[in-house]
C-alpha angles and dihedrals in degrees: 000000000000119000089242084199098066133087108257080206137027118183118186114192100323119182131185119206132185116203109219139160098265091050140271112331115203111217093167127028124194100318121181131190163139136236129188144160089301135101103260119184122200108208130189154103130304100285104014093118096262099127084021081067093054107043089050086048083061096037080236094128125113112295088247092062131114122214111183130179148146093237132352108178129179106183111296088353135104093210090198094055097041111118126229086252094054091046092055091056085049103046108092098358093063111007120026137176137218111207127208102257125026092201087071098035097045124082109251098199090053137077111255087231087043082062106042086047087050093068086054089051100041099048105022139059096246136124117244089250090061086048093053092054092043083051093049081046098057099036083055087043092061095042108266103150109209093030083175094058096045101042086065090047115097119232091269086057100064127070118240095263086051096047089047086063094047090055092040082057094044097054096044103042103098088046098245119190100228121035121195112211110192102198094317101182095039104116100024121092133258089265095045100043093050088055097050091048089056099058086039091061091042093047094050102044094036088058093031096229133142120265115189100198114201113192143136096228115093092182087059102048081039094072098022110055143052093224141007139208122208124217128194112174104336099323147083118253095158143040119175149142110267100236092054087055090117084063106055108136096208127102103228087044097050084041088061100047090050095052086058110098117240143206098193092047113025123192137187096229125014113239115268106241098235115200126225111203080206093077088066094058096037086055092045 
């Protein structure tokens, strides 16, 4: 049984570079961090690492760039000195991602029950016939009425909301410790989100496992999550309880939260988020 006590994930001054031709950009500068069996948003602007953070957490970045740290442990595994062979056995069994649109992530050639079936077959010991009824499980477990009939429609053949919990089953099937969800809720709308937020909560607390959340909407990971990082151009400046976000002493992170409308507080014009090279320096 899981130590429910320890950290599913420990990060120690990781960096991401890409190597261009204009020089070394660093999309991710000396972050450090913890992940448990706990619900963490990573909040931020376009470009501030935040999807940059996940995708080196998987080893699933360009082949020319550079991930550096001092530690980067996922359970019982180096993640630097993983090889490609051991993170395929991970991806997906022990570590799995949801990406932002299912119309980009899913196959569009395959059934969506063929795929979801695919991670049983690929990681664990079962017929095809054992990974069909998991699937119809599953499909049936996040809310999908008819399982039998979706799991025959093609990708192009299911709304966003619906292709959201395809992915959500894809990506837990196989029960994995730690899920990445990349924006998970962006192009869906206020009822369907919602929806999908909800099974996602269940799902993780139900299997107590560790969700990292990435996401623009503060609001969102406000009310969502149990603890937020802040990221503002490739680095960490804040790290605080969610429900102290209002809270939050520094100044991206209180520029951010003024630049959100309010009903309670209306204003004419929304607050202009200003910049101080300083928070850089003072993050480094």
């Amino acid at each position: 049984m899981a130590d429910t006590t320890q950290p599913i994930l420990t990060v120690d001054n990781m960096s991401v570079e890409f190597p261009t031709l204009s020089g070394v950009v660093n999309a991710v500068r000396n972050v450090s961090f913890t992940i448990g069996r706990e619900k963490v948003g990573i909040i931020g602007e376009s470009g501030s690492g935040k999807s940059t953070t996940g995708r080196a957490l998987m080893r699933l970045q360009p082949p020319q760039a550079v991930v550096r740290a001092d530690h980067m442990q996922f359970e019982d595994v180096d993640l630097l000195q993983a090889s490609e062979k051991e993170m395929l056995s991970i991806r997906g069994r022990r570590m799995a991602m949801i990406l932002q649109d299912p119309k980009y992530s899913l196959n569009p050639v395959m059934s969506v029950g063929e795929q979801i079936s695919e991670t049983v077959l690929l990681h664990e010991k079962a017929t095809r016939r054992e990974a069909r009824q998991r699937t119809l499980a599953m499909l049936e477990r996040v809310k999908i009425r008819d399982p039998e009939r979706v799991y025959n429609l093609y990708p192009h053949e299911v709304s966003g909301g619906m292709g959201q919990r395809i992915m959500i089953s894809m990506m837990l099937i196989a029960s994995p410790s730690l899920i990445i969800a990349d924006e998970p809720t962006s192009a869906l709308d206020v009822t369907v989100r919602q929806e999908v937020l909800s099974i996602l909560d269940e799902l993780v607390s139900e299997r107590n496992i560790g969700l990292i959340f990435i996401s623009h909407d503060l609001n969102l990971v406000r009310t969502f999550c149990d603890r937020v990082i802040i990221m503002y151009s490739g680095q960490i400046v804040e790290q605080i309880a969610a429900k102290d976000l209002d809270n939050a002493r520094h100044p991206y992170t209180r520029g951010l939260l003024n630049a959100l409308p309010s009903l309670d507080h209306p204003r004419d014009r929304l607050e202009v988020l200003k910049r101080d090279p300083t928070w850089l320096e003072a993050a480094a």
